[in-house]
C-alpha positions as CSV (number, residue, x, y, z in Angstrom):
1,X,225.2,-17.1,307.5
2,X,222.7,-14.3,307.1
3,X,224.3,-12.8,310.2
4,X,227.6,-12.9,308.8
5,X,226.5,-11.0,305.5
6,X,224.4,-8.3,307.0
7,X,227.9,-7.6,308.8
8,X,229.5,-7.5,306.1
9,X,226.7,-5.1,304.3
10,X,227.0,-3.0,307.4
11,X,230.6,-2.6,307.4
12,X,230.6,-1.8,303.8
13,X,228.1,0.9,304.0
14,X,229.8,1.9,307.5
15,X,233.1,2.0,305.4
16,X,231.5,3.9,302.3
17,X,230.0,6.4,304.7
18,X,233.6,6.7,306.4
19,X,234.9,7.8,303.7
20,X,232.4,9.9,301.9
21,X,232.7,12.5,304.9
22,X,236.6,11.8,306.2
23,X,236.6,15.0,304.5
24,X,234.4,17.0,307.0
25,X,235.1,17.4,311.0
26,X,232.0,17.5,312.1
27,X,228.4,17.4,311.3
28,X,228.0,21.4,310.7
29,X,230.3,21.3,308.1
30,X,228.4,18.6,306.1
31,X,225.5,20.5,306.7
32,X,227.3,23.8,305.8
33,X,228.3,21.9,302.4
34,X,224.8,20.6,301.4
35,X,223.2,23.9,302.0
36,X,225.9,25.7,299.7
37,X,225.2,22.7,297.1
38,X,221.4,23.5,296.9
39,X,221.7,27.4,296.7
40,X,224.5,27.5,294.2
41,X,221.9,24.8,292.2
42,X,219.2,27.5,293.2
43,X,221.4,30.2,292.0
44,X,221.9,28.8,288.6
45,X,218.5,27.3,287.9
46,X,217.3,31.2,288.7
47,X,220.2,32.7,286.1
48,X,219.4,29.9,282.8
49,X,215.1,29.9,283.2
50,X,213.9,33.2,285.1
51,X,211.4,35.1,282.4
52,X,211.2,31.4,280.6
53,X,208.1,30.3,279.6
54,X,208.0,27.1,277.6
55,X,205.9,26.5,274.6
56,X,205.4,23.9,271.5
57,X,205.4,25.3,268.0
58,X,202.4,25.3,266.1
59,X,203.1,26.7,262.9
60,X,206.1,29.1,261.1
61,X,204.5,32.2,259.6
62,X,207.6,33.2,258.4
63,X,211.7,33.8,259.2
64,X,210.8,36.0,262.1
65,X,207.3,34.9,263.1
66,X,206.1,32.1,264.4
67,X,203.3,30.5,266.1
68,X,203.7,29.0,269.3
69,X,201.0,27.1,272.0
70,X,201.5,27.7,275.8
71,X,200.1,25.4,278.6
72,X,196.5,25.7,278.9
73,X,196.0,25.8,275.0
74,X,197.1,29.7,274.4
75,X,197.9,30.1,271.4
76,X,200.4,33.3,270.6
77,X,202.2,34.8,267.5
78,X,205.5,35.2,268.4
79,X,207.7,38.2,266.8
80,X,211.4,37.6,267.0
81,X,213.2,40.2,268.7
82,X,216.1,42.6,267.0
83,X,215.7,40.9,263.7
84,X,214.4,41.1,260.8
85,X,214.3,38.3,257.7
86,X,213.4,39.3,254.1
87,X,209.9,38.8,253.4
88,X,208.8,35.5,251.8
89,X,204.4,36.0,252.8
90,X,203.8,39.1,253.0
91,X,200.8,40.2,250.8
92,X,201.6,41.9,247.6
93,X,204.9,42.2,248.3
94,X,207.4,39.7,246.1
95,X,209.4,37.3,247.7
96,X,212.7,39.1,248.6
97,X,216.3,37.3,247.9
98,X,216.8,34.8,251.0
99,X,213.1,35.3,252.5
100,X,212.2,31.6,251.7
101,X,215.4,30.4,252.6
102,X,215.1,32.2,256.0
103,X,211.4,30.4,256.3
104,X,213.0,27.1,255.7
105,X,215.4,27.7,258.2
106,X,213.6,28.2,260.6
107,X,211.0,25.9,259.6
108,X,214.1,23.1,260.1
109,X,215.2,24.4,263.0
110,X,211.6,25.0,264.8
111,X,209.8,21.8,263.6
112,X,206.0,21.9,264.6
113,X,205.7,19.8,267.8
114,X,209.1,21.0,269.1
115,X,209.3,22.6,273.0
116,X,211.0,25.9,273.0
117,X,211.8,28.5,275.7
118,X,210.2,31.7,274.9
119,X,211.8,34.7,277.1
120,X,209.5,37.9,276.8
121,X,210.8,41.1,276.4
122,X,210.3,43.7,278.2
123,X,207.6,45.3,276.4
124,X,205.7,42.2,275.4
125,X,204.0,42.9,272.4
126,X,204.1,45.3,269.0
127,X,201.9,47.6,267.5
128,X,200.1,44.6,266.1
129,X,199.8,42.8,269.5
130,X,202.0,39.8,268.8
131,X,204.4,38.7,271.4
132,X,207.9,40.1,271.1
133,X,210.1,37.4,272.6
134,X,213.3,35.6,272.3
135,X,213.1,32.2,271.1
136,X,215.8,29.1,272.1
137,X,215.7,25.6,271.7
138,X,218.3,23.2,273.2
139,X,219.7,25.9,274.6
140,X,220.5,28.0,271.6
141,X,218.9,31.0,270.7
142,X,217.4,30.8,267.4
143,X,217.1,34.8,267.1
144,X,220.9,34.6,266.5
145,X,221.1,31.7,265.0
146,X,219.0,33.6,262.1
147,X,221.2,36.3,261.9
148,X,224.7,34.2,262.0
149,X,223.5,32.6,259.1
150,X,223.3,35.8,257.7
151,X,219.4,35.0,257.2
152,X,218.6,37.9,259.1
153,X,219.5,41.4,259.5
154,X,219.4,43.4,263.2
155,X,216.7,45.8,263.3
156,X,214.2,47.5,265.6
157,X,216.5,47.8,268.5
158,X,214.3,49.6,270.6
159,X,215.3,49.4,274.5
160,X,214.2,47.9,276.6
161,X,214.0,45.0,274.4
162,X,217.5,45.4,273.7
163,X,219.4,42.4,275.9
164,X,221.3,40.4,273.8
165,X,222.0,43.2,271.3
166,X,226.1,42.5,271.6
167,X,225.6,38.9,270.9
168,X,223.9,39.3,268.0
169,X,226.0,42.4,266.8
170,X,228.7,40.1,267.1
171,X,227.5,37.7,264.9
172,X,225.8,39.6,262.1
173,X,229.4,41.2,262.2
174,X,230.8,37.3,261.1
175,X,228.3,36.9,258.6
176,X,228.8,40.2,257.3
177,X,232.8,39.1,257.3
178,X,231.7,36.0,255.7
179,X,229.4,37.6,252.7
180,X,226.8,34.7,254.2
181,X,223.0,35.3,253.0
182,X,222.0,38.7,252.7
183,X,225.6,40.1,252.9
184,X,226.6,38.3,249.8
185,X,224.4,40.9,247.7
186,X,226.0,44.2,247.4
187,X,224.2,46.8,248.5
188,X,221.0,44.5,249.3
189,X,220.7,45.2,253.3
190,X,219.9,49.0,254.2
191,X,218.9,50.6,258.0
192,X,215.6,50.1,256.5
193,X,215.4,47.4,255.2
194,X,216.1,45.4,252.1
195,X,216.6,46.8,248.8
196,X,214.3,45.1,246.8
197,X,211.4,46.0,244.0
């Protein structure tokens, strides 16, 4: 009896195998096809994480800065790139019209304990040596996310930290559209910032 069902395994698996590679006429071909598999798995694991670096968020400073741990305990303060959020902390300044709903946001988005990608620009850091990155969690990017909501204005477009510019033209141009956030008060968003006392 356990001869007659380790036949029956065998054929099964012989069967399986069969028809698995009916498809190929000889062994170089199957090898042919694996080796393209891996390198077009290669190829797209190289496009969606090169210049990724993941981190855990440690704290939200404010719509566009945030505080992020790396591996080995570095701790960073990371400055969104091409936008910019009214202010909500900034020392005597007054909170601006939709800084502390930017903040929340982001603070809802990016909750503390979260793993995010952070991809580096370029030039890595500012005049006040914080990292200028992009940000993305579950695959979004959260730097447009901001400014879709119309949370966030684009500003200090300075190349060659420039690389998703067009995306997130494209979607300040909808929120704009839209009269979301900042849009919806007239004359409130300037080249230089926001017009407020």
């Amino acid at each position: 009896m356990k001869d007659f069902v380790n036949s029956i395994i065998a054929l099964f698996i012989g069967g399986f195998l069969f028809f698995q590679f009916s498809n190929f006429h000889d062994v170089n071909d199957l090898l042919q096809s694996f080796k393209s598999s891996v390198q077009t798995q290669n190829e797209t694991k190289s496009k969606n994480y090169s210049g990724f670096e993941r981190a855990i968020i440690k704290n939200i400073k404010d719509g566009d800065t945030i505080e992020v741990e790396f591996s080995g305990g570095r701790i960073e303060t990371v400055r969104l790139l091409l936008v910019d959020t009214p202010e909500s902390v900034k020392p005597n300044t007054p909170v601006q019209p939709f800084g502390k709903e930017a903040s929340d946001y982001i603070r809802k988005t990016l909750i503390k304990g979260n793993v995010v990608e952070i991809e580096k620009g370029k030039e890595e850091r500012d005049k006040y040596n914080r990292l200028l990155a992009y940000v993305w969690k579950d695959g979004e990017l959260i730097n447009e996310l901001l400014v879709r909501q119309g949370l966030a204005r684009i500003a200090y477009v300075y190349e060659p930290n420039a690389k998703y510019l067009d995306k997130l033209r494209k979607a300040e141009n909808e929120a704009k559209k839209e009269r979301k956030g900042i849009w919806s008060i007239e004359g409130y968003v300037s080249e230089n910032g926001f017009n407020y006392p």
